[in-house]
C-alpha positions as a Markdown table, in Angstrom:
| # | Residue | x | y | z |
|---|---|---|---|---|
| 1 | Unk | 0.0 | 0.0 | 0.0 |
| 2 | Unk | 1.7 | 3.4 | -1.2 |
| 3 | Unk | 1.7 | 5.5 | 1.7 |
| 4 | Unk | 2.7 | 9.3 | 2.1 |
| 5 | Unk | 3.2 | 11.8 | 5.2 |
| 6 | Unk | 4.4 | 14.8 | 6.5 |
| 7 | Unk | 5.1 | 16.2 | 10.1 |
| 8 | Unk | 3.4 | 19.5 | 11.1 |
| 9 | Unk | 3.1 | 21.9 | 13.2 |
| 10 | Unk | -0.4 | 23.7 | 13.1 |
| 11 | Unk | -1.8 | 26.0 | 15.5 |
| 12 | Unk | -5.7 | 26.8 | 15.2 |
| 13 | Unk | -5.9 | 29.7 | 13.1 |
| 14 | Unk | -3.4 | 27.4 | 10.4 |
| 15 | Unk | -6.0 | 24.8 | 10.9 |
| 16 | Unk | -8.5 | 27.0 | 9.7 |
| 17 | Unk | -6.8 | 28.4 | 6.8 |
| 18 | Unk | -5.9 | 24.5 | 5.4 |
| 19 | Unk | -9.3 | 23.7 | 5.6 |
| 20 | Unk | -10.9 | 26.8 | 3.8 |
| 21 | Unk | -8.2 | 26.8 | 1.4 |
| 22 | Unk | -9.0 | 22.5 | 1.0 |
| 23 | Unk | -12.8 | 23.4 | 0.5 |
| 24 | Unk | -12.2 | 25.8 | -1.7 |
| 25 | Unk | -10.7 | 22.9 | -4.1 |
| 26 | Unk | -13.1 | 20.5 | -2.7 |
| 27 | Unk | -16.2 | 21.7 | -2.2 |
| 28 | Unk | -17.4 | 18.7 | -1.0 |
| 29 | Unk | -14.9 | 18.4 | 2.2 |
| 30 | Unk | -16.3 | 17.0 | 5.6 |
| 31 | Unk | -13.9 | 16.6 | 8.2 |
| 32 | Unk | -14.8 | 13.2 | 10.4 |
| 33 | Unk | -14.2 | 13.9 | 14.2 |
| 34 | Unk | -12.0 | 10.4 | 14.4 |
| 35 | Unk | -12.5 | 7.3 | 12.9 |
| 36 | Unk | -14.7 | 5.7 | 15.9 |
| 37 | Unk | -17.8 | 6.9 | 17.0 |
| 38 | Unk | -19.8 | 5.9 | 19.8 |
| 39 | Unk | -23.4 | 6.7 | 18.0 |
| 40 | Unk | -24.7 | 5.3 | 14.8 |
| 41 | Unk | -23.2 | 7.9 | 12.8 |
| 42 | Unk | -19.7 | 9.3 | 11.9 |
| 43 | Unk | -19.2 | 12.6 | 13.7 |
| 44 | Unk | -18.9 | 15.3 | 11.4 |
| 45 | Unk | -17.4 | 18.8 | 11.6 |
| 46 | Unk | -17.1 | 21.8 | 9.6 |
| 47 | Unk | -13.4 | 22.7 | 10.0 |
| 48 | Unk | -10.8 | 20.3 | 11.7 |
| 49 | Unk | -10.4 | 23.2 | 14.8 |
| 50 | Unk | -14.1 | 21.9 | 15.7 |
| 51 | Unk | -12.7 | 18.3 | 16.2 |
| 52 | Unk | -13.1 | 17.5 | 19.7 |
| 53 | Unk | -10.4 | 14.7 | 19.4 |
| 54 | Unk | -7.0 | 14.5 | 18.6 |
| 55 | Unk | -7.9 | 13.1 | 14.9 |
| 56 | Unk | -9.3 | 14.6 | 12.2 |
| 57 | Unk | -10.4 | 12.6 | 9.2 |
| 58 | Unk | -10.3 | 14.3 | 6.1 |
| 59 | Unk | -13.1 | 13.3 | 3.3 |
| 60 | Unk | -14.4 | 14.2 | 0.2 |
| 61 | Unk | -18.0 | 13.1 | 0.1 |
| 62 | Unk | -18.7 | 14.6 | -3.3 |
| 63 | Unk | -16.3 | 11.8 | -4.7 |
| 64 | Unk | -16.8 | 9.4 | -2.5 |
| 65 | Unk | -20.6 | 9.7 | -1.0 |
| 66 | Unk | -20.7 | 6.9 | 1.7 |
| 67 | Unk | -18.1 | 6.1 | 3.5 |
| 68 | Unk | -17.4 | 2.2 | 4.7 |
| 69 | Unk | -18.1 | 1.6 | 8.8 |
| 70 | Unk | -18.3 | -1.4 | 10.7 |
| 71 | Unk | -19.5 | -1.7 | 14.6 |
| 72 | Unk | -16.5 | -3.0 | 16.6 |
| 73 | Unk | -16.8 | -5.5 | 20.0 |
| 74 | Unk | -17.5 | -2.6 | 22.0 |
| 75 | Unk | -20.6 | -1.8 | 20.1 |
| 76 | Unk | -18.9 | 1.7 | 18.5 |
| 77 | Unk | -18.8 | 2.6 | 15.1 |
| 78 | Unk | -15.9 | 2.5 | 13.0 |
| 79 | Unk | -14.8 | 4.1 | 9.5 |
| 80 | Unk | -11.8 | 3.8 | 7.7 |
| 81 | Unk | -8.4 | 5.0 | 8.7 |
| 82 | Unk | -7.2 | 5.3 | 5.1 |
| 83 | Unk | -7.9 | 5.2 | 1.8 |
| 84 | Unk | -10.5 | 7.5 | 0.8 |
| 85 | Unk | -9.9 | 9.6 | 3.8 |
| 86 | Unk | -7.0 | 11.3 | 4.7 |
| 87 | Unk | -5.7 | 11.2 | 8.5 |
| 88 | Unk | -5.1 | 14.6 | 10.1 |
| 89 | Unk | -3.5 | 13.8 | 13.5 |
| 90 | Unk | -3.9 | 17.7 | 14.9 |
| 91 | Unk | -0.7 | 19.0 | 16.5 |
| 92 | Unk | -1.0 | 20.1 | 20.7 |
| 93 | Unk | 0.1 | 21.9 | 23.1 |
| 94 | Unk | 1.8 | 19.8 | 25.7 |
| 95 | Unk | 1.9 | 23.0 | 27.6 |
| 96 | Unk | 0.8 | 26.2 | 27.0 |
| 97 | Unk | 4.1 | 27.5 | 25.3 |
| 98 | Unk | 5.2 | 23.6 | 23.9 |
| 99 | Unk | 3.6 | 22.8 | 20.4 |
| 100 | Unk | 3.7 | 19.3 | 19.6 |
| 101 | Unk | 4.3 | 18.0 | 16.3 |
| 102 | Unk | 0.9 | 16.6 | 14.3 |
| 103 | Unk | 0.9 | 14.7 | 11.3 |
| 104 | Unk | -1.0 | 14.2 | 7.6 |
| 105 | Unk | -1.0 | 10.3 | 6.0 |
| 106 | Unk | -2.9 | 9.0 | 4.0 |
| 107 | Unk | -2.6 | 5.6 | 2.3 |
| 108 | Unk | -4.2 | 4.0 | -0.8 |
| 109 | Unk | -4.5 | 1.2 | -2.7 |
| 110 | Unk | -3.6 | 1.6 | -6.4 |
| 111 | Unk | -0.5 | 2.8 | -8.0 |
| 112 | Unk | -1.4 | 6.1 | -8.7 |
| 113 | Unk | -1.8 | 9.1 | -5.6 |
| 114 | Unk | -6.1 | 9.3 | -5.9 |
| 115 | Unk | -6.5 | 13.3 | -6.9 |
| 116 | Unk | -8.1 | 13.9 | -3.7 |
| 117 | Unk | -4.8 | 13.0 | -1.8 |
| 118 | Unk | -3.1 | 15.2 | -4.3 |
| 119 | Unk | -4.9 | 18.1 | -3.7 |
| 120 | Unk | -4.5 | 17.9 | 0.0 |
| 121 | Unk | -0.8 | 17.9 | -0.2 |
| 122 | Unk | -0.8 | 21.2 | -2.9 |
| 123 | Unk | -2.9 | 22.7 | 0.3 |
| 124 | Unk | -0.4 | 21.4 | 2.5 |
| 125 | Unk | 2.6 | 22.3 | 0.8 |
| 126 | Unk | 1.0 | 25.9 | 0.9 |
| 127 | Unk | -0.5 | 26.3 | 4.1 |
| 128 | Unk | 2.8 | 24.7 | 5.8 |
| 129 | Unk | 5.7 | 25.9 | 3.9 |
| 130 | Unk | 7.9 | 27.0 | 6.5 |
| 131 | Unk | 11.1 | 25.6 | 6.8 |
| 132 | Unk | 12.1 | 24.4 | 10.1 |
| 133 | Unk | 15.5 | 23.6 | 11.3 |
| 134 | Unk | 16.8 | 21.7 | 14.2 |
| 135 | Unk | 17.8 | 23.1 | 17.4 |
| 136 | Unk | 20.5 | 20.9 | 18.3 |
| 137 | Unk | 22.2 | 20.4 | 14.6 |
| 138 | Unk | 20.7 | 23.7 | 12.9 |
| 139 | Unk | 20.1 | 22.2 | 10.1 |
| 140 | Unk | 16.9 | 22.3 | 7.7 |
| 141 | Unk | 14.4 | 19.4 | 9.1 |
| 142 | Unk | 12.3 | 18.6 | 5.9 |
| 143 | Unk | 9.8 | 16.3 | 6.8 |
| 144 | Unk | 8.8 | 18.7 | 9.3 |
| 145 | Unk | 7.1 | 22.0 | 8.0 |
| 146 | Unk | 5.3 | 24.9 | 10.2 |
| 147 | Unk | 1.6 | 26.7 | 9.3 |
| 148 | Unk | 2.4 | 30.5 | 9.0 |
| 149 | Unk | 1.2 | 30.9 | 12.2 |
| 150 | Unk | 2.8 | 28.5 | 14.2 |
| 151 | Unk | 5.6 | 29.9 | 12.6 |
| 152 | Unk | 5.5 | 33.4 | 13.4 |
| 153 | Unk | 5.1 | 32.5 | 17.1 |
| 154 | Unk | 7.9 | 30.1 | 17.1 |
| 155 | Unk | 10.5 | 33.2 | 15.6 |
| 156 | Unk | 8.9 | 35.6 | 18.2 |
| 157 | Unk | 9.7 | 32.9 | 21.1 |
| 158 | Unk | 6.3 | 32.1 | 21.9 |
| 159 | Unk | 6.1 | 28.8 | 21.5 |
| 160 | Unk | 8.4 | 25.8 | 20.9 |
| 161 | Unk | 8.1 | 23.5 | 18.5 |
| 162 | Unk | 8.6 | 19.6 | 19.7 |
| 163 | Unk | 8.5 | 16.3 | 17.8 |
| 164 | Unk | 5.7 | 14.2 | 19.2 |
| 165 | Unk | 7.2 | 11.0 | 20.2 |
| 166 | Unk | 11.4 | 12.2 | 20.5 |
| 167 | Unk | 13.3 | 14.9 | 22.3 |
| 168 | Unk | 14.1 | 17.1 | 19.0 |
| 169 | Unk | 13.0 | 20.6 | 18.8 |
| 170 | Unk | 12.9 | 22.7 | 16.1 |
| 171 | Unk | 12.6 | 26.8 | 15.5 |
| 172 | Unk | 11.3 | 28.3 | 12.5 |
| 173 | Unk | 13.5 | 30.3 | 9.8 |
């Protein structure tokens, strides 16, 4: 399964920009509030800063108009992590100055990138172009990338910027 990903670092108001900027190209966006769901329906949202969970799941219903769901053991629903829906795993603040990194993936089954992952990474690639460099080697990190916002508050010293799962911070440039 072809797979592609990039690390970000997103505060709110980048959040909102990628997804007006993603509706904008595809109108018919919904943004899935995770991928389990304890009701009979999936959970959707308007824009990915609505989310009350840490995932987001990016869909474009106007291409694909159902989307496949199963009930699990627990008696939840469940809809795909992959495929025709992209995973937005939000960045957050481990403390009120510490931004921690999120992530975009998606995955797919044939051998070409389906246009609806394309056009998310063209949003991405815009909405996150800020190079970001590492703190302890200073040099340019590029599968991490900042929102313009996140951004500008990491040069001002307002926030750091932290991988997610190591000890490697990063300051925008």
């Amino acid at each position: 399964m072809p797979t592609k990903q990039r690390q970000t670092f997103m505060t709110v108001a980048d959040e909102e920009i990628f997804c007006e900027l993603l509706a904008k190209r595809r109108p018919g966006l919904r943004v899935l509030d995770d991928n389990v769901w304890p009701g009979g329906e999936p959970v959707v949202r308007s824009t990915i800063s609505q989310c009350q969970t840490a995932y987001a799941f990016l869909w474009d219903a106007a291409e694909s108009p159902t989307i496949p769901t199963f009930v699990d053991t627990h008696g939840r629903l469940c809809g795909p992590a992959s495929g025709m829906v992209v995973e937005f795993s939000r960045s957050r603040y481990a403390h009120p100055n510490l931004l921690l990194a999120g992530r975009v993936a998606a995955g797919w089954m044939d051998a070409d990138v389906p246009s609806f992952v394309s056009d998310v990474w063209k949003v991405l690639r815009k909405v996150c172009a800020q190079k970001l460099i590492s703190t302890v080697t200073g040099e340019n990190e590029p599968m991490f990338k900042a929102g313009a916002d996140a951004a500008k508050r990491s040069k001002a010293g307002e926030i750091v910027l932290k991988s997610r799962n190591t000890e490697h911070y990063f300051r925008a440039v």
